[in-house]
C-alpha positions in Angstrom: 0.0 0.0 0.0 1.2 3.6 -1.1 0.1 6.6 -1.8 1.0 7.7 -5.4 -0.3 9.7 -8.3 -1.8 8.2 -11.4 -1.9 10.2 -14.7 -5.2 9.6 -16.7 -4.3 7.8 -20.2 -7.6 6.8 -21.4 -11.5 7.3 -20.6 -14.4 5.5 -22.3 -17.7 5.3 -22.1 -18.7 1.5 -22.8 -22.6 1.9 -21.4 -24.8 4.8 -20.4 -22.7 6.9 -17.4 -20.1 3.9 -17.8 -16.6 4.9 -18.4 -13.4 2.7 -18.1 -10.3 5.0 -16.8 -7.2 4.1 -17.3 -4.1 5.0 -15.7 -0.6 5.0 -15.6 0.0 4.0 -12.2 4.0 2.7 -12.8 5.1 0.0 -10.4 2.1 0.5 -8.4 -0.1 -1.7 -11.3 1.9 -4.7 -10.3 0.2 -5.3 -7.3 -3.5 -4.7 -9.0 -5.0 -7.6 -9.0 -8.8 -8.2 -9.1 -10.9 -8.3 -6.4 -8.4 -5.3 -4.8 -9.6 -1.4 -5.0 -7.8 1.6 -5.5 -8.9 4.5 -2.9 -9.2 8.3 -5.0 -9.5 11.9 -3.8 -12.2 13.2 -5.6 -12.8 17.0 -6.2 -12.7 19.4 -3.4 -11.7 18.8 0.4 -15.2 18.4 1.2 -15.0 14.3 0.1 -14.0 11.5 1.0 -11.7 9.4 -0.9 -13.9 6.8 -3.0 -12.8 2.8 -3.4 -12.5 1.6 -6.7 -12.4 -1.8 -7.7 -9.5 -3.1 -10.7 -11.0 -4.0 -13.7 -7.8 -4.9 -15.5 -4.2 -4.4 -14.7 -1.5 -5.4 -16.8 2.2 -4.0 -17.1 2.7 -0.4 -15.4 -1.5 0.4 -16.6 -4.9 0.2 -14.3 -8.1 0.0 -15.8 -10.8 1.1 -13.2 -14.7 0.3 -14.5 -16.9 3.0 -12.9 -20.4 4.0 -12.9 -21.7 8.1 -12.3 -24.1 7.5 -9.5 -22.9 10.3 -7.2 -20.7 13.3 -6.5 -17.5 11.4 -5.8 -17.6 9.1 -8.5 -19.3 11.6 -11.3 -16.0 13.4 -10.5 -13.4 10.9 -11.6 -15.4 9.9 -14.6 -15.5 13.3 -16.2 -11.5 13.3 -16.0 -9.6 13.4 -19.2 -6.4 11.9 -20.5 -3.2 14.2 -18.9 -5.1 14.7 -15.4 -3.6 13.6 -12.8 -5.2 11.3 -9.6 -4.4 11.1 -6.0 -4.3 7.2 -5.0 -3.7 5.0 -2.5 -3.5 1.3 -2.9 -3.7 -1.5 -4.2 -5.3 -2.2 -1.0 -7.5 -5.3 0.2 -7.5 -8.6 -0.4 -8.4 -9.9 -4.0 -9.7 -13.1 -5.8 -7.3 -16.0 -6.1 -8.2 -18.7 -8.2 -8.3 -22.1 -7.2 -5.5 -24.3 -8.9 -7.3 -27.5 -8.9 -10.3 -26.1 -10.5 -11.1 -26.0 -14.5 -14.6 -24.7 -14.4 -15.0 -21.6 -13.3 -18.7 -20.2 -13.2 -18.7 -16.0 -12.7 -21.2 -14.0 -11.3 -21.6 -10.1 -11.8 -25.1 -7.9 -11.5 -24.8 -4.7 -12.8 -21.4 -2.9 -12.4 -20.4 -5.4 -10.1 -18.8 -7.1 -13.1 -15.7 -4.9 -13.0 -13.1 -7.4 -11.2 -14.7 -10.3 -12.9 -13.4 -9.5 -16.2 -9.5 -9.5 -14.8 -10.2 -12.4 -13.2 -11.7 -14.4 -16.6 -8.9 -13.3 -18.5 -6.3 -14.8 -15.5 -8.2 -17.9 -15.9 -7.8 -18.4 -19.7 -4.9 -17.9 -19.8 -4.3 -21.1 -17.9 -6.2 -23.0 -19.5 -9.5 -22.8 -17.3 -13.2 -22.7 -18.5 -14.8 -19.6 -17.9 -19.2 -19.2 -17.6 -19.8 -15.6 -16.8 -23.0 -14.7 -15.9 -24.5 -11.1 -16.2 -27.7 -8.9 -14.9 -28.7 -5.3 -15.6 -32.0 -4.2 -15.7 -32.2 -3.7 -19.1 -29.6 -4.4 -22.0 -28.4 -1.1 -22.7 -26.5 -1.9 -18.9 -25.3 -5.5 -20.0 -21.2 -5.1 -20.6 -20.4 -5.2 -23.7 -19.4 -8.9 -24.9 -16.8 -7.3 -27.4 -14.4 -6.6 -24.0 -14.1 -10.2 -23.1 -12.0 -13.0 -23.9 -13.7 -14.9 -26.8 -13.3 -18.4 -24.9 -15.6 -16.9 -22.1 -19.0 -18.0 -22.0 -21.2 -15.1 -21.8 -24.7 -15.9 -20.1 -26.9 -12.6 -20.0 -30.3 -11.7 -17.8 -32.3 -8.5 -17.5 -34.9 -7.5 -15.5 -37.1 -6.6 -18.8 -36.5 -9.3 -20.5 -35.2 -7.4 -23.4 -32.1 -9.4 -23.8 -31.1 -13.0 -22.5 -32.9 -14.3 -19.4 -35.5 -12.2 -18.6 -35.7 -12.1 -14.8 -32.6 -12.1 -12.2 -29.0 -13.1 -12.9 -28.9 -15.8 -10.1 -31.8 -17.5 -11.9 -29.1 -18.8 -14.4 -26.9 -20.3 -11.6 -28.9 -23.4 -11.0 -28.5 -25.2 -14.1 -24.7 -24.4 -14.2 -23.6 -25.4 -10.8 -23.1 -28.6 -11.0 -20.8 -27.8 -14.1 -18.6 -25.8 -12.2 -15.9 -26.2 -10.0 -15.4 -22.8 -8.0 -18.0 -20.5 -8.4 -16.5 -16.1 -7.9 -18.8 -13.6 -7.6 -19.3 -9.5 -7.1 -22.7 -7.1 -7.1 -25.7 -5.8 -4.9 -25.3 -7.6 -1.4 -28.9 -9.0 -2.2 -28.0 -10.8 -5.7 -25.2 -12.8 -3.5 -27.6 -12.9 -0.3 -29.5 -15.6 -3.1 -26.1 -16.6 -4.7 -24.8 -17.6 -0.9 -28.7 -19.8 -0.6 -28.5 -21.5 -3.7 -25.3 -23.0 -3.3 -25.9 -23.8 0.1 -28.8 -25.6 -1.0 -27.5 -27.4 -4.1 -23.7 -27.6 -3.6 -23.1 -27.1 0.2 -20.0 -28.2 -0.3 -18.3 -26.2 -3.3 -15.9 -22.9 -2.9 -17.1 -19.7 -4.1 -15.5 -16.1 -3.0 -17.6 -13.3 -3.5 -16.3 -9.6 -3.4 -18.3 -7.7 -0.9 -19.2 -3.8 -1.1 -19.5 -1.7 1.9 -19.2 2.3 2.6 -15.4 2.8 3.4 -14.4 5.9 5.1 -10.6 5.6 5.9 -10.0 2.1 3.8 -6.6 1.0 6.0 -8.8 -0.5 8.8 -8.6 2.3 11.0 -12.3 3.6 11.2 -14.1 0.3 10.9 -17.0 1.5 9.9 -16.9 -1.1 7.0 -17.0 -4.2 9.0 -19.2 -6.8 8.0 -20.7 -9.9 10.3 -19.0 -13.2 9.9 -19.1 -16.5 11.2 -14.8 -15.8 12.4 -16.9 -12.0 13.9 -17.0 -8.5 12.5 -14.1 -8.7 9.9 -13.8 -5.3 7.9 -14.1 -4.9 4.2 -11.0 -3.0 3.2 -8.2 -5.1 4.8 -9.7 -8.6 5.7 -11.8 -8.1 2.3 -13.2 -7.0 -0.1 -12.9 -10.4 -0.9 -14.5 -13.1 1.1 -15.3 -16.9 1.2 -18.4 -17.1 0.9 -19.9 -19.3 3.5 -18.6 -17.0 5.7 -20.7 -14.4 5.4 -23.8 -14.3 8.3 -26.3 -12.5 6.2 -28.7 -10.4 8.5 -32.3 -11.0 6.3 -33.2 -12.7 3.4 -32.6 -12.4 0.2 -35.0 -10.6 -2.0 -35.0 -9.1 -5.4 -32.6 -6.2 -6.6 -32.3 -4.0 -10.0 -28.8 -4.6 -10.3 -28.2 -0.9 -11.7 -29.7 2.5 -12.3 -28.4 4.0 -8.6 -28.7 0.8 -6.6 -24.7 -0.1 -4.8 -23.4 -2.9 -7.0 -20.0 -4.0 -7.5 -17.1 -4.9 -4.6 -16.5 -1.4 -4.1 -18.0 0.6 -6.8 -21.2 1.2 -4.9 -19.2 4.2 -2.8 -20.6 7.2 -4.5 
């Protein structure tokens, strides 16, 4: 963990109020791995730094996925190639993939897909099978197939219906479980609230990590007001996660359907406006 400036390279809009940024971050890329977040001064004195999750990392660039729902985060996506950013991080700890696993089923709703792309890409590259499974609320929020790997697997739900599975992304889950091996996922708390109950239910026994998104205030474990409950006690989000197992999450009520965009938190830390 450091603090360092990044100089804005690149900034694309790939959906509606959707940009990727990308950075030159030098050394500091190295340790970007997904599933870890990058921690930004936005703006004026007035806000707090906001975590970002890595969408891709790779030589001395980050790639940071990030949605306009608020002040903090409207900020860094209007910034244009030659500004510079205030950073801190890589902090957290991040997805690892399991070595003795080929089958990798994926699981992103709404923005929340950000560190899952990385992590596909790790995965192909050795040789492992990749089903990634989307949600949005409509199709003009489902990323882009064009920005994956063409050996991924790309399974697609909306709320409307108008493209793919119309209904919730953890509908498609079921019928691919028992394919996969390890199971990763990141998005509203809700949408892996019914991840978490499903495999429970049908494969008690398989791994799955899930990124988690909370509020973060001071991101080095200082403040703890990020901790979350689980079954080892209140661990917090920015240094024990974002990444957890998931079976050891204690979720407080059930899970119940979520529009996995359009203003709702999705996304390990993305949701931090």
């Amino acid at each position: 963990m450091r603090l360092f400036t990044a100089r804005v390279t690149g900034n694309e809009e790939i959906m509606p109020k959707t940009h990727i940024i990308t950075l030159d971050a030098g050394t500091n890329a190295r340790m970007a791995t997904p599933g870890r977040f990058i921690h930004i001064q936005c703006g004026g004195a007035t806000l707090l730094r906001r975590p970002m999750s890595v969408y891709r990392a790779e030589d001395d660039t980050i790639e940071l996925m990030i949605r306009n729902v608020g002040e903090g985060s409207g900020w860094i996506t209007r910034r244009r190639p030659g500004d510079d950013l205030d950073c801190l991080g890589p902090l957290g700890r991040g997805f690892h993939l399991d070595r003795n696993a080929r089958n990798l089923l994926m699981v992103g709703g709404g923005y929340g897909v950000a560190p899952l792309v990385g992590l596909a890409e790790q995965a192909v590259a050795q040789g492992m099978n990749v089903a990634l499974a989307v949600g949005a609320a409509t199709a003009r929020y489902i990323f882009p197939s064009r920005l994956l790997p063409d050996a991924v697997e790309y399974l697609v739900a909306t709320d409307d219906g108008s493209v793919g599975h119309a209904g919730f992304v953890t509908n498609l889950v079921p019928e691919r479980l028992a394919w996969a091996e390890a199971v990763y996922a990141c998005g509203p708390v809700p949408m892996m609230h019914a991840l978490a109950s499903i495999m429970w239910t049908q494969a008690p026994a398989k791994p799955g990590q899930i990124a988690m998104e909370e509020r973060m205030g001071c991101a080095m474990g200082v403040c703890l007001g990020c901790c979350i409950e689980t079954t080892k006690g209140p661990l917090r989000t920015c240094t024990e996660g974002p990444v957890f197992d998931i079976k050891q999450i204690v979720w407080r009520n059930e899970p119940t359907p979520v529009r996995a965009e359009l203003g709702e938190p999705a996304g390990a830390v993305n949701g931090h406006r």
